[in-house]
C-alpha positions, -999 to +999 in steps of 0.1 A: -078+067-547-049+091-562-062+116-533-059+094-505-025+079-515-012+116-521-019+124-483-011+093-468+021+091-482+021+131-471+013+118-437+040+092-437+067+113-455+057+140-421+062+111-400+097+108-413+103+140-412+096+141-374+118+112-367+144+127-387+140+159-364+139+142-331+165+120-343+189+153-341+178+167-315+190+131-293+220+133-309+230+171-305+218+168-267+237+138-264+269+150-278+266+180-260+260+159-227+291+135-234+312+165-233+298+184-206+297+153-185+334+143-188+353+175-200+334+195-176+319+177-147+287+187-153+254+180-170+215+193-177+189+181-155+169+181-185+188+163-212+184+127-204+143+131-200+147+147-235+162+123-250+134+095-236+110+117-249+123+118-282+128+081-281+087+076-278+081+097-303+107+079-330+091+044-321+058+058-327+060+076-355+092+053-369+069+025-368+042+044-382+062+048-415+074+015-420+042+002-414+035+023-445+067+012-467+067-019-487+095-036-469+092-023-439+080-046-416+103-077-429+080-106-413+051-098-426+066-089-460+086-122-459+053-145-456+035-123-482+062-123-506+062-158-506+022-164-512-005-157-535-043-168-546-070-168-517-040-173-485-022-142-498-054-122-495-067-137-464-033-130-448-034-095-458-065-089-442-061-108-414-031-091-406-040-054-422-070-062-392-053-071-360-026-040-371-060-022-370-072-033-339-042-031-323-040+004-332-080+021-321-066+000-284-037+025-287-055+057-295-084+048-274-062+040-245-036+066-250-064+093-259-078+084-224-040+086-207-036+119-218-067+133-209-067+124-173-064+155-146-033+133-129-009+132-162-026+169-180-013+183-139+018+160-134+050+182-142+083+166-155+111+170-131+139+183-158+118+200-186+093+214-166+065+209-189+033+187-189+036+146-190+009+150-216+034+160-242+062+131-236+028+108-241+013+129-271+037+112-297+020+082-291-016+093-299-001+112-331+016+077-341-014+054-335-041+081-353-016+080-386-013+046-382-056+037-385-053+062-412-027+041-435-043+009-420-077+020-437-059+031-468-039-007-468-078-020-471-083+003-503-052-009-516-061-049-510-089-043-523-083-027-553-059-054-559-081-078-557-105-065-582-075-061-607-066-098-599-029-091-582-038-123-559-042-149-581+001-145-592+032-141-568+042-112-559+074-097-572+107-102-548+116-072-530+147-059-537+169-050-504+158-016-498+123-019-504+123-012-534+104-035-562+121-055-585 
């Protein structure tokens, strides 16, 4: 179990670490884009698509980790927070299963997006590069996201068997962080 924690939290802490990088790269483009667009009248052809781009890929992969974080998605955390016994662990699973669901539609679909001959051929107009790579941050955020999804299912029930369900969960601090 050790193992599998270790690289899920290496695949979410990567995950960060991407939307930390694209995070930058939005706002260095878009400062540099404020100024040449009012001091100097001009601007890239490019730097707006880049910016989208990087958008997609910090909502996939953003969500990706807090899905992962304890915390991090407040509505579920809010409900569980406040439960425990038999509800608590139904909940979990119920909602640890539609997350899953949700997520092989995503990879299955968006596997299938990127693989068609129209997108793979289709050129953007101001990067110049393949529409496959503004949609790839999607497949990347939705294969991490069945990964942690399956590893949530080890952690329920692991919980189980050490009888975590039958008291109430501690109150997360604000932060995430447990109390």
């Amino acid at each position: 179990m050790r193992i599998i924690s270790k690289f899920t939290n290496a695949l979410c802490n990567l995950a960060k670490t991407l939307c930390a990088l694209l995070l930058a790269v939005m706002l260095v483009v878009s400062l540099i884009e404020i100024i040449r667009r009012y001091a100097l009248g001009h601007s890239f052809p490019w730097a707006d698509e880049l910016i989208r781009y990087c958008i997609v890929g910090v909502a996939s992969l953003g969500g990706t980790a807090a899905y992962h974080e304890k915390g991090g998605l407040v509505s579920f955390d809010l409900v569980e927070t406040h439960s425990y016994g038999t509800f608590r662990l139904v909940l979990e699973l119920v909602i640890n299963t539609i997350v899953l669901g949700l997520a092989l539609f995503m990879v299955k679909n968006s596997v299938a997006t990127i693989q068609t001959p129209s997108i793979q051929r289709q050129i953007s107009i101001g990067l110049g590069v393949s529409m496959m790579w503004a949609y790839l941050p999607i497949v990347i955020g939705m294969v991490i996201l069945v990964i942690l999804v399956l590893e949530k299912y080890l952690v329920i029930f692991r919980e189980y068997k050490e009888g975590a369900y039958k008291k109430p969960v501690k109150e997360i601090e604000e932060g995430g962080e447990q109390g």
